[in-house]
C-alpha positions as CSV (number, residue, x, y, z in Angstrom):
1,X,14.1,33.9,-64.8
2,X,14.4,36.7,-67.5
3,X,16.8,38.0,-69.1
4,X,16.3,41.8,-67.3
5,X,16.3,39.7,-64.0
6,X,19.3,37.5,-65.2
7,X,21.5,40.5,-65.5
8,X,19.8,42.7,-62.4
9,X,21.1,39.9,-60.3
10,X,24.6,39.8,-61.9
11,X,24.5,44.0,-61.4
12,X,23.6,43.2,-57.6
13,X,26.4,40.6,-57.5
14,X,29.4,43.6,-58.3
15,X,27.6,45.8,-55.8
16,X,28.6,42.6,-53.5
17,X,32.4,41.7,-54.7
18,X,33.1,45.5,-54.8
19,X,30.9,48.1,-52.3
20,X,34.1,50.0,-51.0
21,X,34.3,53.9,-52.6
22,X,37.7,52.8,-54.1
23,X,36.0,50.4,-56.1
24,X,34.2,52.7,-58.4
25,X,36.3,52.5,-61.6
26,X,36.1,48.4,-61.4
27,X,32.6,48.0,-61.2
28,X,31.7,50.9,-63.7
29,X,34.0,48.8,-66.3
30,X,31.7,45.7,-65.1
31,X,28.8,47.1,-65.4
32,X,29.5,48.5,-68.6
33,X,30.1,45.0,-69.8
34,X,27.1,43.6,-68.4
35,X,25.5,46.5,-70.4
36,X,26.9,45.4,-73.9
37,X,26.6,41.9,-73.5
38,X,22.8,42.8,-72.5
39,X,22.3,44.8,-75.6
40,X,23.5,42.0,-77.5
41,X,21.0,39.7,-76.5
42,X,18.6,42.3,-76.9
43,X,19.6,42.5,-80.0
44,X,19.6,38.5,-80.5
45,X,23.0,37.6,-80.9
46,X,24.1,35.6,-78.1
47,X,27.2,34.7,-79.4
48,X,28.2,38.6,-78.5
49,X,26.4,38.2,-75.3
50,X,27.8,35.2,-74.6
51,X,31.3,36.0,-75.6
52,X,31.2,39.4,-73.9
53,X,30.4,37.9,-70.4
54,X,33.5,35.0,-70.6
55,X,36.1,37.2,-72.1
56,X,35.4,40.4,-70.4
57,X,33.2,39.9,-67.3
58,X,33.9,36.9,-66.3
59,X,37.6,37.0,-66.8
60,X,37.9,40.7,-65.1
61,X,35.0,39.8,-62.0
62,X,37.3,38.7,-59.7
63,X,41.0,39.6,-60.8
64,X,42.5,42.9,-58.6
65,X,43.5,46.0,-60.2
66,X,46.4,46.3,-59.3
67,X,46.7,49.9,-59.3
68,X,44.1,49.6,-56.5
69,X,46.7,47.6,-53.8
């Protein structure tokens, strides 16, 4: 496993928890955090990675907007 592939998979996994047209905006702001947290791996400090995926990823994956109810 690689790091490009880590983080294709966790891309594929929002196209799963969100494929409906209303759920643009949600998985833009997820995949924007996958996309900084990736960067900062890139750029070899995991403790951003790492702290981007648990306090804004993980903690936003499966909670509902609820402007979108």
């Amino acid at each position: 496993m690689t790091l490009d592939r880590a983080f294709a998979l966790l891309r594929d996994g929002v196209l799963v928890a969100y494929p409906g047209e209303n759920d643009e905006a949600k998985r833009q702001w997820l995949f924007d955090a996958l996309a900084r947290a990736l960067a900062a791996y890139r750029d070899g400090d995991e403790v951003a990675g790492a702290t981007i995926l648990q306090d804004d990823f993980e903690d936003a994956i499966f909670k509902v907007d609820p402007r979108s109810e």
